[in-house]
N, C-alpha and C positions, 0 to 999 in steps of 0.2 A: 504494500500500500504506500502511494505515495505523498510525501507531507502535500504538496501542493495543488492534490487534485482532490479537490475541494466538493465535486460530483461524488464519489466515492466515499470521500468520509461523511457525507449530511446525513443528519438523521433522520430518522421514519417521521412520517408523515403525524406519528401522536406523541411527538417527542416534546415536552412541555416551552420552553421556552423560542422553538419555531411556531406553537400552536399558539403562545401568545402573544408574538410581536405580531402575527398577522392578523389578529383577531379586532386589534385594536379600533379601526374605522369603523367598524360594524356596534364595536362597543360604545364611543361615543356618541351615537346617536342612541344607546338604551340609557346613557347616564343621562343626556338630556331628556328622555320622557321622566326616566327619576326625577327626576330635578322639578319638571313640569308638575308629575300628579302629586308632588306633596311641597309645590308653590305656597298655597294659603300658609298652609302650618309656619312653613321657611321664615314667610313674611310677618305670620306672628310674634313669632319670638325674634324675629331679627331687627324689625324697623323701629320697635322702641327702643332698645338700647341705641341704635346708629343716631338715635333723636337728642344724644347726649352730646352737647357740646366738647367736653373736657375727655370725650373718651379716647383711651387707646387702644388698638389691635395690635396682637404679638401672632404671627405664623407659629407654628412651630412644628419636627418631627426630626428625627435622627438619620441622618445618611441622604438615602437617596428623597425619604419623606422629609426630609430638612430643605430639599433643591425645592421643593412646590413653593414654600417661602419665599424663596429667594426671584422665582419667575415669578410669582403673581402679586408681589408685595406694590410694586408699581401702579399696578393697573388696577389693583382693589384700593388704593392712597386716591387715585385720580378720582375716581368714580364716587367714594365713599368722603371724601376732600376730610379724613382725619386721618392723626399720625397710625402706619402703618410698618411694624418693625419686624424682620425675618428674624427668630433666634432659634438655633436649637436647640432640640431639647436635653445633651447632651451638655450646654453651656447652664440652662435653667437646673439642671439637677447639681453644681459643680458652685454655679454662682445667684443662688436668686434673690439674695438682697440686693446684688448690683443690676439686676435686670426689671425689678417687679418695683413699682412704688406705691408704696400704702393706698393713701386716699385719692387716688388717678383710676377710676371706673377705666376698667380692663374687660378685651375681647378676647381670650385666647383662643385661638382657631388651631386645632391638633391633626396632623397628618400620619395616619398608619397602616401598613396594607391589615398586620395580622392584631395590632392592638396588643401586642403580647411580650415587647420588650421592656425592662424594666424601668425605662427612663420615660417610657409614656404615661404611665401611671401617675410615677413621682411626680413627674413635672405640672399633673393636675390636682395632685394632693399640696404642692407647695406654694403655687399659685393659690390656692384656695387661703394658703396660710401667709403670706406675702400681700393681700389685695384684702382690704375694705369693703367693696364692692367687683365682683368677679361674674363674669359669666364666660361658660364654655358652648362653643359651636365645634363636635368631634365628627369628622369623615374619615373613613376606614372603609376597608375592604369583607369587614370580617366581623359581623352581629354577633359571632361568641366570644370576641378576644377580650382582654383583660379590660382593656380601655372602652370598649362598649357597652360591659357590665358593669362599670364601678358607679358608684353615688358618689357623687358630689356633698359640699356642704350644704349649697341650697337645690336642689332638685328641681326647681323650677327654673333655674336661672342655665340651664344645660339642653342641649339638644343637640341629636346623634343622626347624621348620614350616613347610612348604611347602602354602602354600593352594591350590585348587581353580585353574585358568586365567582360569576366569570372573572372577575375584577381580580379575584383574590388567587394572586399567579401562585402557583404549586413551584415553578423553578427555584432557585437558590437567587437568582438577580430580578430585580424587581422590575417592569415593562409597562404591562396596560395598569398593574396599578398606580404606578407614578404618573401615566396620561389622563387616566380616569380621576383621579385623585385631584389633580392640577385643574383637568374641564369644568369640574362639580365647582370648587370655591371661583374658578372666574363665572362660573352661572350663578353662585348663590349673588354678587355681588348687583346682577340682572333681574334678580329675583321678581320685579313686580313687571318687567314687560318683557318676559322671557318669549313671547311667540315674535317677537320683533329678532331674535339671536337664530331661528329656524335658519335663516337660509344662511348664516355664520357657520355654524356645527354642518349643514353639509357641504358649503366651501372645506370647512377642517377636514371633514371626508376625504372629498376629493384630493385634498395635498396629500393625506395619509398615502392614497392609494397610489398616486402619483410618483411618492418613495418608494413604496414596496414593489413599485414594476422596475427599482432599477438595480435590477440582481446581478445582470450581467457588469455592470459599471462598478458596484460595489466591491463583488468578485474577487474582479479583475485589479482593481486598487489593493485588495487584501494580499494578492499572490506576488503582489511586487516586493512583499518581505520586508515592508516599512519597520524602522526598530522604534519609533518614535513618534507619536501621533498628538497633536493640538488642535484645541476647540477655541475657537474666539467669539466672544459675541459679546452686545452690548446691552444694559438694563435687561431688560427678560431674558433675554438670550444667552447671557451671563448665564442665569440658576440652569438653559438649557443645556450650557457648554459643560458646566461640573456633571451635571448626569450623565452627560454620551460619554466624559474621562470616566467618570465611576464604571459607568458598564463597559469599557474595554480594559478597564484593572481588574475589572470582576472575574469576567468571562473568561480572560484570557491567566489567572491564576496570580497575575502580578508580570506576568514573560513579556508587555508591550507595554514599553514604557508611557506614559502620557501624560499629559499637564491640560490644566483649562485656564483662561484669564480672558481678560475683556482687549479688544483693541486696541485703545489707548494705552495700559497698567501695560501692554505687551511690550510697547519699546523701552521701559524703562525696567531693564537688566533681564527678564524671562525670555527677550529673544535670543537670549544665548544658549536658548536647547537648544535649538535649532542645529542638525546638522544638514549632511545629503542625504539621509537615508529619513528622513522626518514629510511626512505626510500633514500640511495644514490642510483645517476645513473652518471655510468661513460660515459662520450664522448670520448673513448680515441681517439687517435691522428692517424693519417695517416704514423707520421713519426717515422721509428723504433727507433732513437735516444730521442727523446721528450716521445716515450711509456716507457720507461724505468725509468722515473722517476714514471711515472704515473701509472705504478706497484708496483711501491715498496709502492705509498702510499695505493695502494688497500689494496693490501697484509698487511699494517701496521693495517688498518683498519681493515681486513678480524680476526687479533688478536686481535678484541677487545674483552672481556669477554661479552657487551651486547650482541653479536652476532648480529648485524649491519646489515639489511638488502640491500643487493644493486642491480641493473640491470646494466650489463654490456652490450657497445653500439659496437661493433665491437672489435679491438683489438686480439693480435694472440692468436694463436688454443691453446697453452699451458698452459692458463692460467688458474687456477681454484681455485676458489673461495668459500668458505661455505656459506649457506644462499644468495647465487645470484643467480639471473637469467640471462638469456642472449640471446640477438639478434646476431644472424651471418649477419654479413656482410662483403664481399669480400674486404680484405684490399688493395688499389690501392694509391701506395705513391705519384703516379703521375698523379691521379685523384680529382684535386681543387674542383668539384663540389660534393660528397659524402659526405660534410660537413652538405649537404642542407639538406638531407634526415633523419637526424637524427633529425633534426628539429620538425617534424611530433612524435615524442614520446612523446615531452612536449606536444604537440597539442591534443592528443590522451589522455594521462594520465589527463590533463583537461579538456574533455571534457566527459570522465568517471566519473571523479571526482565532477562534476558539475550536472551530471543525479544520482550520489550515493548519493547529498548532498540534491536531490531534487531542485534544480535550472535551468530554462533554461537555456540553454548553449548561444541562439540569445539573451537574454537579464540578462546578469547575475545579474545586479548594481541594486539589490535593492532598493536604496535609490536614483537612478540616480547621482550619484559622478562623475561616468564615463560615458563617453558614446562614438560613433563611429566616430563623430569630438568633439575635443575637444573644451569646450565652455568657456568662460569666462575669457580668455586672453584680458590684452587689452594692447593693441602696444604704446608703450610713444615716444616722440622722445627726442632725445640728445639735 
């Protein structure tokens, strides 16, 4: 069997984590009917707290549920015009008198596929004990995990989305629940005129599916034996770029090396991964003023003498590049959810990367380091 021939090593057709990157298009449109038949409720419990002047929202989740924070913290600030902060909850179990402030009416919004790690828990129990006034909004994959059962101190001030089964990936690296996870809190934010976002969620569709036909391109990028792979992108695209690093550190056991950073933060010392053998892939941005920066660093790159391989992720028609490739996708500046779909190339590029490497993609961890809940946490108290 040969490392490189990539036909040969894929797995069966019910092989868990090619069953769940492809599932994803077809599942965002069941999160959005979720979203839809239990709107009223959503809107009950949501629109009186947002009616609080002085209030704050904290994202929060660990790892890859930590990245939903970081992409959606933006567009739910814009939309919601109060402060809106990504922490995880990894930092909230470590530090939450420096995170939580007493008398500041608090949103904690908690991200988990299985609800069953120990710092999601904590981090609702400490919140509870850190905030004055506290409410929790918890999306999960998984209506028995720890973090779905627990009570709170006021029970009424709590309410739980519980996403579809499907949602709730079986692989070891997380997929449609980071998609699904991330589409729900940018709908909840849409909450009182969601049939206005219909034809949004199937534009997201369509890009979804628009990635997933491009097998042969992906492939072909994999087999070139890249040792080094970079994600750039700006505000949203940022929380996109750490997820597609995470899942080609995941999948491929730690053996391909990766980094993510934004655009700009990139010329200031992290362009010195950068070798010949290093694969960029641009997420460029939605918005035509923020692409403009993030052209000129292509472009700066594009002069490099190694000749710098890159894939570019959307971005306008005029752009042209040596040595790249490119995905089209329909640039829509007034489409918040198109961020999600770009998501599925890091998913993709690692889980090629993990069939060329000779690795199951359901169980990459070797050594078991990692694994689907994380284990070995132990909760101290103050």
């Amino acid at each position: 069997m040969q490392k490189n021939d990539i036909s040969v090593l894929k797995s069966g057709g019910e092989a868990h984590t090619q069953r769940e990157i492809l599932s994803q298009p077809a599942l965002w449109q069941q999160v959005y009917q979720l979203i839809q038949k239990n709107s009223s409720e959503i809107s009950r419990f949501l629109n009186p707290i947002l009616q609080n002047e002085n209030l704050r929202i904290i994202l929060t989740g660990a790892g890859t549920s930590g990245f939903i924070g970081d992409s959606a913290q933006g567009t739910l600030q814009k939309i919601w015009r109060r402060p809106v902060q990504a922490v995880p909850t990894t930092e909230i179990v470590t530090h939450p008198a420096s995170i939580f402030i007493r008398p500041v009416p608090t949103l904690l919004i908690s991200f988990a596929r299985s609800g069953n790690s120990p710092e999601s828990a904590e981090s609702v129990k400490l919140a509870d004990a850190h905030c004055d006034e506290l409410y929790h909004l918890i999306i999960t994959c998984n209506g028995e995990g720890t973090l779905a059962q627990m009570d709170t101190v006021a029970p009424q001030r709590i309410y739980r989305i519980v996403l579809p089964e499907a949602t709730n990936d079986k692989s070891l690296a997380m997929t449609s629940s980071f998609t699904c996870m991330l589409l729900s809190v940018l709908l909840v934010a849409h909450i009182d005129d969601l049939e206005k976002e219909a034809e949004k969620i199937q534009r997201l569709a369509e890009h979804g599916n628009t990635i997933l036909k491009q097998k042969f391109l992906l492939e072909t990028l994999v087999l070139k034996g890249f040792e080094r792979v970079v994600f750039l992108g700006s505000g949203e695209n940022l929380g996109i770029a750490k997820e597609c690093h995470l899942k080609l550190l995941e999948l491929t056991d730690g053996k391909l090396v990766c980094m993510s950073d934004s655009f700009l933060a990139f010329r200031h010392g992290p362009r010195a991964f950068v070798n010949e053998n290093t694969l960029i892939v641009y997420l460029f941005s939605r918005n035509p003023h923020i692409m403009r920066y993030e052209r000129d660093l292509a472009e700066d790159i594009a002069r490099d003498r190694r000749e710098i391989t890159c894939l570019q992720i959307g971005g306008v028609d005029d752009i042209s590049l040596p040595n790249s490739s490119k995905i089209d996708l329909s640039i829509d500046p007034q489409n918040p959810y198109q961020m999600i779909a770009a998501t599925l190339v890091g998913q993709l590029l690692g889980y090629y990367s993990a069939l060329h490497l000779g690795i199951d993609p359901d169980s990459p961890s070797s050594s078991g380091s990692i694994s689907r809940v994380v284990e070995g946490v132990n909760i101290y108290k103050e």
